[in-house]
N, C-alpha and C positions, 0 to 999 in steps of 0.2 A: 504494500500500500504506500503510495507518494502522500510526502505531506507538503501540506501549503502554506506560509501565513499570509496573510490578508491582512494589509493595511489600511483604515482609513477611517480619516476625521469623524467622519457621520457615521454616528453607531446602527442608525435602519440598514443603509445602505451596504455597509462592511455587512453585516447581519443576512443579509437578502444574498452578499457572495459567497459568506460561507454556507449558506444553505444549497448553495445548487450546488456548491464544489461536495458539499457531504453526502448530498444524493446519488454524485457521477463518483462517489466511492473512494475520494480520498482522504486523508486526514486531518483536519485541519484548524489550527490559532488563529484567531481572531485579535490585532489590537487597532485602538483609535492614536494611537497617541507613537508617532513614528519612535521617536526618541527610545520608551522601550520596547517598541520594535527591536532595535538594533541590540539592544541588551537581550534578549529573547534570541535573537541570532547569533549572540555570542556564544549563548547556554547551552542551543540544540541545532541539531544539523536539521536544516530542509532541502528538499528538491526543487518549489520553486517558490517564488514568491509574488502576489497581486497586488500592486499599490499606486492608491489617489495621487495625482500632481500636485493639488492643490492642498497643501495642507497648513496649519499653522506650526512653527518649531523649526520644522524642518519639511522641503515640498519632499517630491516624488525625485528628483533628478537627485537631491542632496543623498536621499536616502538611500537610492541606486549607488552611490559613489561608496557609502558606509558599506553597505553589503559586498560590494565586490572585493572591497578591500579584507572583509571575514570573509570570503569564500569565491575566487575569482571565477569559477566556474557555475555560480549560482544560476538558475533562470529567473529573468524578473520581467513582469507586463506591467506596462505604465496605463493606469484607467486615464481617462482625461476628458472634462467636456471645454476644455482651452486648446484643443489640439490645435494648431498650424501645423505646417509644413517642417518649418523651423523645429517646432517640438518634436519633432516627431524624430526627424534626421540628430537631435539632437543625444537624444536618448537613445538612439539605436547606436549611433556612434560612440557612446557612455557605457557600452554592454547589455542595455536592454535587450530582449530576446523581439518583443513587438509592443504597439498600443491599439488599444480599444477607444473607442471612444462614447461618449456618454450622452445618450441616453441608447444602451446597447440590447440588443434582443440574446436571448438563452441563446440561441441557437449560433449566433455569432459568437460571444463570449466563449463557449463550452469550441467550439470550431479554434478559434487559438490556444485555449488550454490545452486542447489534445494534439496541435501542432508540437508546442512547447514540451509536451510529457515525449513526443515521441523523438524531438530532439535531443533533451536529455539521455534518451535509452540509445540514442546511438555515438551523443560522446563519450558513453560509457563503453560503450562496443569500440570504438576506436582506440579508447585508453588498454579495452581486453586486447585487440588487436596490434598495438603496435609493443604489447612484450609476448605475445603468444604466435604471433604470425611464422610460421616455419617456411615458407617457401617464396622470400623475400631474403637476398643476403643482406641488406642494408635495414634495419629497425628506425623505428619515429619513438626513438625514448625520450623522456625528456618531463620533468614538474614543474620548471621556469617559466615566468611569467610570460612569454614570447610563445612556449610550446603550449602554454593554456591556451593562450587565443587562438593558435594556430588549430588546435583540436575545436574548440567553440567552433571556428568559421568550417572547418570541414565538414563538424556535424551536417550543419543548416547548410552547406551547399552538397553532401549524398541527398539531404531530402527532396532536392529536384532533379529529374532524372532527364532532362530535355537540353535546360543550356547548357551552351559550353563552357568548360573553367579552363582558364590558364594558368598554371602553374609556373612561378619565375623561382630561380633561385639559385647558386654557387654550385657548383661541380660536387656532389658527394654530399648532398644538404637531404636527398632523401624524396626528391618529385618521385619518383618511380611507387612507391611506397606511399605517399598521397594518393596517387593516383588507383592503384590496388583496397587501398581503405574504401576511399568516395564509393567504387563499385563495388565491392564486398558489404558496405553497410547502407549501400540506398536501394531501391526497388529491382533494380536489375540485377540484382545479385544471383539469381538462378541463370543469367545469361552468358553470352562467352565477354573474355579479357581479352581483348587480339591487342599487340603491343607492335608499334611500326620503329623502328631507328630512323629518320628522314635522313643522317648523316652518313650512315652505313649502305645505301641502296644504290648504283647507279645512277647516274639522270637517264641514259636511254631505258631504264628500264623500273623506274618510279609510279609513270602511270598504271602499265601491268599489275603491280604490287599495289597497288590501292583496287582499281578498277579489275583487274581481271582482264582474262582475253580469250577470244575465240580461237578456236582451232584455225591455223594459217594466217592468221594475222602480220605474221613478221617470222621473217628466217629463223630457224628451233623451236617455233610454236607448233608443237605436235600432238596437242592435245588443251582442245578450252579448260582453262583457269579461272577459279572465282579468288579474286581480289580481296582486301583485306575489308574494306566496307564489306560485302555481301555474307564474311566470316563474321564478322562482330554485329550481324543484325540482330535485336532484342536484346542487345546487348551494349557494353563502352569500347572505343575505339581510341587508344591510348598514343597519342600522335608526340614521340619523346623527340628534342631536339628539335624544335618546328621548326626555328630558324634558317635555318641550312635547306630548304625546301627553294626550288628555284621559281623563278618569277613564273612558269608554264603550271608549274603543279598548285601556286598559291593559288591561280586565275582558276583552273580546277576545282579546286577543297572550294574558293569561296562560291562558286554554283553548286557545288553538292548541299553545303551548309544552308545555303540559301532554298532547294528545292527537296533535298534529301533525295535527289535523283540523278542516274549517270547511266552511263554505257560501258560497257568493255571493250577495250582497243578489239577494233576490228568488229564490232558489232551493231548492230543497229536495233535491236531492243531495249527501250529503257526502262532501267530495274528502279523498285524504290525501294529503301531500305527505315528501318528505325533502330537509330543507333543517335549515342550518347559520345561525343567528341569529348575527350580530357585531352589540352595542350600541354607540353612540357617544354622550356627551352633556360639556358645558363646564363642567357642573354638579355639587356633589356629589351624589350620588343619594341617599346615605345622610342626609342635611341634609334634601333633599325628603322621601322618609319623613316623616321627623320634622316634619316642616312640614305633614305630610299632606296633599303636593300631589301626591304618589305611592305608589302600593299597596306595601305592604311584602312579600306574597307575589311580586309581578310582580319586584319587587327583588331577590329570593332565587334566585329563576328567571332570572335575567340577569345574575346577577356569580357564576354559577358556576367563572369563571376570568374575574380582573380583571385587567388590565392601569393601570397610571397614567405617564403619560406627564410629562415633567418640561418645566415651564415652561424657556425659554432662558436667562433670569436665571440661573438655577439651575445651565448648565453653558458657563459662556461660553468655557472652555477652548476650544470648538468652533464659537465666532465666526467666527474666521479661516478654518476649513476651509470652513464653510458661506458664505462671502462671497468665496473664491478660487472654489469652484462656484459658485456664482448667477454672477459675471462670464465664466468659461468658457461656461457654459449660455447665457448671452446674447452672447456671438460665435457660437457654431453656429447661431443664428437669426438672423445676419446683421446685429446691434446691432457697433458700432465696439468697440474692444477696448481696455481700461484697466487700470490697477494700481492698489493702493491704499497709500499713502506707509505707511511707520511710524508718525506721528504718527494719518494720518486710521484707521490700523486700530485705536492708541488707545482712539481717541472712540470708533470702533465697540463697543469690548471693553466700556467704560466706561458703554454707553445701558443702560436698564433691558428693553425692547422687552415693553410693554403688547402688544402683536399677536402676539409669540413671533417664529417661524421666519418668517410669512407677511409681516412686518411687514420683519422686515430685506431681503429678498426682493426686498417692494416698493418699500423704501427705496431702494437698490443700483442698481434699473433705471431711478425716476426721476432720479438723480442718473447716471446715465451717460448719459441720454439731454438733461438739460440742463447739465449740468457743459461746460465750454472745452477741458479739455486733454486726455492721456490716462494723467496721476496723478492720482488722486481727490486733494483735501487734506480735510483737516480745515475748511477754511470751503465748500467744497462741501456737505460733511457737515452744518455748522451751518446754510447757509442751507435745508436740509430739516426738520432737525430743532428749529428756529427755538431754536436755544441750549441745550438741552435738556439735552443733557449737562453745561454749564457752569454752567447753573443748580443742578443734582443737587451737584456739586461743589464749590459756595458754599455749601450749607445749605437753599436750598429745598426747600420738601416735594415728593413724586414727584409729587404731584399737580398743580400748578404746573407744576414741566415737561412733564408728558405731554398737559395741556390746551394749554399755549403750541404745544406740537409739532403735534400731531394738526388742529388744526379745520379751519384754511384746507386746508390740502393733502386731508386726510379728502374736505371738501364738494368737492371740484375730481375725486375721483377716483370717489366716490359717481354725480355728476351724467356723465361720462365713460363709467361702467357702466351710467346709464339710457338716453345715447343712443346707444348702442352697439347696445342690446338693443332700440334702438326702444321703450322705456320699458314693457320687458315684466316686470316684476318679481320676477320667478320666474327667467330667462334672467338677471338684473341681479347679483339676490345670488349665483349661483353665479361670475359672473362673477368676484364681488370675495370669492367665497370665505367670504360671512356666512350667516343662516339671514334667513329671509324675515321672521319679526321684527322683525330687527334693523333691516334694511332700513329697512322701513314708518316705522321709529322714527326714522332716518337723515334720510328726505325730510320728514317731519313735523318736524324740530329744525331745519332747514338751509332749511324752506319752498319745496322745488324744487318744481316742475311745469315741463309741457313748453311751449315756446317757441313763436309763430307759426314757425321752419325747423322745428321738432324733428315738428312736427304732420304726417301727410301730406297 
């Protein structure tokens, strides 16, 4: 059972809400008098909370700011017969979850309560999801004030299953893993996950891999193909990397997006599909626009609900959790089991981490797997991140340390992922979690190629 309290000045009124919320089965306090309200939230935990704008003491926006600060994750509806526009953008923006406004019918009231109950059940699912997800290498851990919001705004954007979200954010920050959440805990979840790379694909042969093609369409088409829209129908279509997408294929996406209709190279039937576009790119999009290296309409059309995900720097608070999981995560795969001393979690809190999430990650596992003991220290730590930290800490610019850090170990774990992959390129970069790219640009600065063993 969800409990509620109910705020508000006017004891009829407060009175008249918690009777329909007791009816629709939840549990629910009653106060007039905000003030202890907020003492009352300090006492007991709620799920969500109902409350007047208008009040004396303290309004509705004030008392929004108290709650969030006891419980950043709280749901709160703003009642209001003062609504504007302004109020409204302004409280949503303040963490409200929505407003009603007054003089409201059951039917509409009880219609965003049960929006709200069900966005809560799925930040909660998301919070189950990003430490229980197994078939994601990269985890969304995190209880910082940045990874609250970022879970809040996810919830509420799975529960529309129609627009697009784009997804922005740093190389190893975890879009892929946003993007598996949103479809996993929104309506489409019984449907398929089709995942595109736009920077791994050829350009002659992009449309194909979206659209599909008919038998004969082009030299080694020996057989019709259905494309990656007609796989992800009833389902999300996970478009990672959008960027890198060439001016022919944006011109493409933005008539499909626009009619949810297309053709297969070399066909003349038009299919229509329903499917759920999530964007992902490392890039600003809005930057490219303007650089006009991408259509500003297709832009408009794919950050109809943006998400931005926050480099690790940014919330290091969540170091620690996310480096006691990586070392758990690596004993249940049967890697030896280690601690990490005080000092060497430190140095951890202390790196800048150019790679985000993906980077501490891969730091943690190299270093457990050649480290001596089974307490990390702090010069374990340095001999990975060849000083790096200590360098930062002297005055050196970032850049100085994240070149001394990176290269050697970078080309050792690059060339690891080629022969791994039997030097398959495409198999290589996902390996190591980059776009094909990057890759290309990777073996071209480091000069690999394969070996007389590597050869078959």
């Amino acid at each position: 059972m969800h409990s509620v309290l109910v705020v508000d000045d006017e004891p009829i009124e407060a009175s008249v809400l918690g009777d329909i919320l007791t009816d629709r089965g939840f549990n629910v306090r009653i106060h007039t008098n905000p003030v202890e309200a907020v003492t009352q939230a300090r006492q007991c935990s709620f799920d969500l909370v109902v409350s007047d704008l208008k009040m004396p003491r303290m309004d509705g926006l004030e008392l929004l700011g108290e709650l969030r600060r006891i419980d950043p994750e709280l749901t709160v509806i703003i009642m209001t017969a003062y609504a504007t526009v302004d109020t409204a953008v302004r409280a949503m923006r303040e963490g409200a979850f929505d407003y009603v406004m007054k003089p409201f019918s059951k039917t509409q009231f009880l219609s965003t309560v049960d929006r709200a109950v069900k966005s809560l059940q799925v930040t909660r699912e998301n919070s189950r999801l990003s430490m229980e997800c197994s078939d994601v290498p990269v985890r969304l851990v995190g209880s910082s004030p940045l990874m609250k919001e970022a879970y809040r705004l996810i919830s509420k954007v799975a529960l529309d299953d129609k627009a697009t979200v784009l997804i922005e954010g740093e190389t190893g920050t975890g879009k892929d893993l946003v993007a598996r959440m949103i479809h996993q805990t929104g309506p489409r979840s019984d449907g398929p996950f089709i995942v595109v790379n736009c920077a791994s694909i050829p350009e002659g042969l992009m449309e194909s891999e979206f659209f599909g093609h008919e038998k004969g369409a082009f030299t080694g088409a020996l057989a019709a193909k259905s494309g990656k829209f007609e796989l992800a129908d009833r389902g999300t279509l996970f478009l990672d990397e959008v960027a890198e997408m060439n001016a022919h294929m944006q011109s493409k996406l933005l008539r499909v997006l626009q009619t949810r209709e297309f053709e297969r190279v070399g066909g003349t039937r038009t299919q229509r599909v329903n499917v759920r576009v999530i964007a992902a790119t490392n890039k600003r999009l809005s930057e490219e626009v303007r650089a006009g290296r991408f259509r500003e309409d297709l832009f408009y059309r794919l950050n109809v609900l943006p998400i931005s995900l926050p480099p690790l720097r940014q919330r290091k608070e969540d170091i620690p959790l996310l480096a006691e999981y990586f070392l758990r995560n690596f004993q249940s795969q049967g890697k030896r089991a280690a601690q990490i001393s005080p000092e060497a979690m430190e140095t951890l809190t202390n790196y800048h981490y150019p790679g985000n999430v993906r980077e501490l990650e891969n730091l943690l596992e190299r270093v457990l797997i050649l480290s001596d003991g089974g307490m990390i220290s702090p010069r374990d730590l340095h001999a990975h991140l060849s000083n790096s930290s200590s360098l930062l800490v002297r005055g050196h610019s970032f850049k100085d340390a994240v070149d001394t850090a990176k290269e050697e170990a970078e080309r050792e774990l690059v060339l690891e992922a080629l022969r791994k992959s039997l030097w398959n390129r495409v198999q290589a970069s996902r390996l190591l979690g980059i776009d094909y790219k990057t890759l290309r640009r990777k073996i071209h600065q480091y000069g690999l190629s394969p070996s007389r063993e590597d050869k078959p």
